[in-house]
N, C-alpha and C positions, 0 to 999 in steps of 0.2 A: 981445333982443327976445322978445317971451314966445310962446309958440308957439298956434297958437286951436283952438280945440277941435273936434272934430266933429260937426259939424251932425249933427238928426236926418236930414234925407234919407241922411247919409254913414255914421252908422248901419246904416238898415234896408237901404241894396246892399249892408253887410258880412254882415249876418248872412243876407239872404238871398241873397246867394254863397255864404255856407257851408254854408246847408240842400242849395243845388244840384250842392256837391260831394258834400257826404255821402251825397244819393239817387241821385246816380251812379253811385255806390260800390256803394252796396246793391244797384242792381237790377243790377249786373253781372254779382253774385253770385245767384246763383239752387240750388237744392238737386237735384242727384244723387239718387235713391234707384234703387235696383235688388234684385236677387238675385243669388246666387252660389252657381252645382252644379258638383257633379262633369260634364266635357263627356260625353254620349251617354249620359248618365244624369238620374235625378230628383232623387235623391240632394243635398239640402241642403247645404253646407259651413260649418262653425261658423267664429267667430273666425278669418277672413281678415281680414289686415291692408289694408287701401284706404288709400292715401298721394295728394294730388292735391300732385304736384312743383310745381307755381305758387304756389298759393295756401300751400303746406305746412301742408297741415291733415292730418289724419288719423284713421280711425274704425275700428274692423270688425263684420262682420257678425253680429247674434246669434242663436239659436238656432234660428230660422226663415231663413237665411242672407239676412234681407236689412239692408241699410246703405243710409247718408243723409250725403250730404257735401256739404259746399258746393262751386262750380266753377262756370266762365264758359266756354264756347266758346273753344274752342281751348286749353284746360287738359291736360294730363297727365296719368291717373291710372294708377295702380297699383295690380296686386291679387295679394298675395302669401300663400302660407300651405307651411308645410313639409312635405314630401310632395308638390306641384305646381308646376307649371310657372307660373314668375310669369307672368300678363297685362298688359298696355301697352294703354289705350285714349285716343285723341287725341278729347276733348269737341266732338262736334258738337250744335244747338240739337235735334236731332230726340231727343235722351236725354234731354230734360226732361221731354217731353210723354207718357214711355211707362214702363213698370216695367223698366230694363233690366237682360236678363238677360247673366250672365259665365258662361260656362264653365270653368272650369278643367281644366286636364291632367295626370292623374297622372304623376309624374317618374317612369318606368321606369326602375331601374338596367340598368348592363350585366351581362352575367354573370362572373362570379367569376375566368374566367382571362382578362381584358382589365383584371385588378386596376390597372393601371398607367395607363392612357386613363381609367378610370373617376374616377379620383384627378384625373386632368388635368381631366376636365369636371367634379368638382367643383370645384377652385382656379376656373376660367374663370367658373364661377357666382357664384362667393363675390365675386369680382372686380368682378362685373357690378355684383353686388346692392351695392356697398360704392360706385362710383362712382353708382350709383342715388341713395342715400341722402348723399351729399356732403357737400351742402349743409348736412346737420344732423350727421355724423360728424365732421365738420372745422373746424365753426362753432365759435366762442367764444362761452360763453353764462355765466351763473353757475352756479356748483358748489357753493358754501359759501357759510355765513349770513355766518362770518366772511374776509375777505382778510386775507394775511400783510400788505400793503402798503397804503398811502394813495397818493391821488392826488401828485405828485410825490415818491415816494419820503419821504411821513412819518411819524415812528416812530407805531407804534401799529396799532389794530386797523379795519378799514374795513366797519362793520356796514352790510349791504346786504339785507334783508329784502325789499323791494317787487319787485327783479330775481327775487330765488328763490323765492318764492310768487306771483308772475304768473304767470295764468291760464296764458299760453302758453308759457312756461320747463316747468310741471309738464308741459304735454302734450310739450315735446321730452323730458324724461329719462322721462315714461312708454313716448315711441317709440322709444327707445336701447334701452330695457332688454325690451321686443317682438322689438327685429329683433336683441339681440342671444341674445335668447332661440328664438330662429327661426333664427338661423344655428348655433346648436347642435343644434337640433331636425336638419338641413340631413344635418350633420355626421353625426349618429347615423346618419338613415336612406340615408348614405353607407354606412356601417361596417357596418351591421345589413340590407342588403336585401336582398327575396326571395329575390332570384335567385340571391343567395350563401347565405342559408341554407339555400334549398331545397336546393341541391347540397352542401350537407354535410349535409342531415338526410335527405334523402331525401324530405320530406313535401311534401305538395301541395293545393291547393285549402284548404276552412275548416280540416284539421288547421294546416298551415300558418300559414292567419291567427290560430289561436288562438293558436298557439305567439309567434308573432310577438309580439302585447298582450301574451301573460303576464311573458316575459321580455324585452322592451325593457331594453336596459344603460343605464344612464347617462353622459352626455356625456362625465363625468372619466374614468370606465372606457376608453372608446373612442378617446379623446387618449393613454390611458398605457397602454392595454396593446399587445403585441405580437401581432404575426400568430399566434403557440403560445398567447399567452397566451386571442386571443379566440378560439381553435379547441376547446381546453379548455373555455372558458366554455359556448361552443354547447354541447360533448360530454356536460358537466354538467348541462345545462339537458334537454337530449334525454333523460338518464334518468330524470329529476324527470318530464318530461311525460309518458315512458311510462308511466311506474309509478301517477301521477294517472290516467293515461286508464284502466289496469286498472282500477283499486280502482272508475271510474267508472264501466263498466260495469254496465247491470241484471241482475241473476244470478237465475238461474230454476232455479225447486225442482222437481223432480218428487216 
């Protein structure tokens, strides 16, 4: 028996059910924008990663520290950057209507002989930040243009372009390669912080901070060297910046 076709009326409720899901959709989503400082300061913050755990979108903030992301009421966000203390804010509608602002917290290390708790509260962070991110740490997504396999195991090659150039494949391996670039970051300013080189250089306030920019080590340094080898490195670097700060001095003639 042949089957009858769909009336116009059957038609225009399909399609316009579907306009009414899709506006739905849309207006549920609405746009986040804020700013993000340093807390008890003015102080702008560049390139904070904003992650909203629901919708799993993600953006950060640029050079004027403010960002724009989409979220619904009762959405998850996250606002992470290396050097501070991640934020958690739970989306109520009252953040649409206003510029809101984030403060962030500078991660204070501990000092240099609690070396061992210091180690522990970075594992517990790293830890955190890894069950944070799950959802996309753990997920299967494509990797490769090519698979070694076909769908039921057939020989040959499984060309999948449309999966690895989607729009939202590229933004997960652009956000893998962020946080895993921040978990280094993480790491460094574990190995490398004030409190510990202050007490092995002696120095303090902006000699300090300068010291600190000039000679940041690099992440591989930091993973392979040892306790002698990064005390050395400091010792090295202390006589490079003294002997710079001489020659830096303005010298006056009589």
């Amino acid at each position: 028996m042949p089957q009858s076709r769909p009336t116009m009326l059957q038609k225009s409720c399909y399609f316009l059910f579907s306009f009414l899901i899709l506006a739905t959709d849309g207006f549920a989503q609405q746009k986040l924008s804020g700013k993000i400082i340093k807390k008890s300061s003015a102080e702008v913050l560049i390139g904070v990663t904003v992650v909203n755990l629901n919708g799993r979108r993600y953006t950060t903030s640029d050079n004027a520290g403010l960002f724009t992301i989409s979220a619904s009421p009762g959405d998850t966000v996250v606002f992470s950057s290396a050097g501070y203390l991640p934020d958690t804010a739970f989306v109520a509608s009252y953040m649409f209507s206003e510029n809101y602002l984030v403060p962030l917290s500078p991660n204070i290390a501990a000092l240099p002989s609690f070396d061992v708790m210091e180690m522990g509260k970075y594992r517990e962070d790293s830890i955190k930040r890894r069950e944070e991110y799950a959802w996309l740490l753990n997920a299967k997504h494509p990797v490769k243009l090519m698979n070694e396999k076909r769908p039921k195991d057939e020989p040959g090659l499984n060309f999948s372009p449309l999966g690895y150039f989607s729009k939202r494949e590229k933004q997960k391996r652009r956000l893998k390669r962020r946080l895993q670039q921040e978990e280094e970051d993480y790491y460094v300013d574990y190995k490398f912080s004030p409190a510990r080189v202050g007490q092995l250089t002696g120095l303090k306030g902006d000699s300090l901070r300068t010291f600190m920019l000039r000679y940041r080590p690099a992440y591989a340094f930091c993973r392979n060297a040892s306790n002698q080898d990064f005390f050395l490195y400091i010792n090295d670097k202390l006589v490079l910046f003294k002997n710079k700060i001489k020659h830096e001095q303005p010298r006056y003639h009589h």
